[in-house]
C-alpha positions in Angstrom: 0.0 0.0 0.0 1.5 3.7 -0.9 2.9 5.2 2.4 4.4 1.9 3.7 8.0 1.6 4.6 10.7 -0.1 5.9 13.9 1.5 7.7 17.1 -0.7 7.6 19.9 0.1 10.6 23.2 -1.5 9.2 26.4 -1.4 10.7 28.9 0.4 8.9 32.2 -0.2 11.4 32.1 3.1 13.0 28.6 3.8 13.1 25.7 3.0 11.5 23.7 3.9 8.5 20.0 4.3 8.2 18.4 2.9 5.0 14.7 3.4 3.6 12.7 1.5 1.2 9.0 3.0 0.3 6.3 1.9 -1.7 6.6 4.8 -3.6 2.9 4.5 -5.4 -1.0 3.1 -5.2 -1.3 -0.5 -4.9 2.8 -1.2 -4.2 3.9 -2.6 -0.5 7.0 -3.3 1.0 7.9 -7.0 1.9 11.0 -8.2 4.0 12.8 -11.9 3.4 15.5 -13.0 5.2 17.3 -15.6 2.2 20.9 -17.2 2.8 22.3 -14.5 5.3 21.0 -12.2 3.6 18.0 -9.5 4.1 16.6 -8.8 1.1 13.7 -5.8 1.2 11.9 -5.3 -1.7 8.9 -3.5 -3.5 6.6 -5.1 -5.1 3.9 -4.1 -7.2 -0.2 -6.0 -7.2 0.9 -8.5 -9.8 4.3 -9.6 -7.7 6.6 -7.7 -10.1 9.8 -6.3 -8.4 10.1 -3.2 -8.5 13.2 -2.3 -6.4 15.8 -4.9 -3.9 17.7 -3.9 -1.3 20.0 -6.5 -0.1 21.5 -6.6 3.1 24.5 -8.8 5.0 22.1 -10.0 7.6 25.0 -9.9 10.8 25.4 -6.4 9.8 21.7 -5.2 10.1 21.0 -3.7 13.7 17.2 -3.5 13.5 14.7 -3.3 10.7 11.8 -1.0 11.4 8.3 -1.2 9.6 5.8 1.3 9.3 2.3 0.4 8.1 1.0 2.7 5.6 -2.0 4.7 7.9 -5.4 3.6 6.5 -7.5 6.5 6.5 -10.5 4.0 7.0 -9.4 2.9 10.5 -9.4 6.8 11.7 -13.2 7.0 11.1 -15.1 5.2 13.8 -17.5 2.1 13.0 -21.2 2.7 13.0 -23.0 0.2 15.3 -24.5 -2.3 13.8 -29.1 -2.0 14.1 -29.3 -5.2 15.4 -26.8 -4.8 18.5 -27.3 -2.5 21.4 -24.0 -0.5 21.6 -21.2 -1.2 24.7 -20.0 2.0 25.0 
């Protein structure tokens, strides 16, 4: 989905470096793999097509981070449904 992203944190030797990978348009999302030692992080459009890789030598990663795209449905609140008597 456009808006998520992934941060990478990768070791460097004296420091670390901060990578991000974003689905960058409608209908793209972000998926992570660990193959082989490696971390591969990738974006991928509906149909499965790669769009971009990032690869990554998985004892140098510190952390990856994911951040869900924001749904703008989940910020308006759910009607009640006629049959049920409401809990709040």
């Amino acid at each position: 989905m456009k808006g998520d992203r992934v941060e990478v944190v990768v070791d460097i030797g004296d420091g670390t470096k901060t990578y991000d990978i974003v689905a960058t348009r409608a209908g793209r999302r972000v998926e992570v793999s660990n193959v082989r030692g490696t971390l591969e992080v990738s974006e991928v459009t509906r149909t499965g097509v790669l769009v971009r890789t990032g690869r990554f030598m998985a004892a140098r990663v510190v952390a990856v981070i994911e951040h869900p795209a924001e749904d703008e449905r989940s910020e308006k609140p759910k009607k009640a449904a006629r049959t049920q008597p409401s809990l709040l």
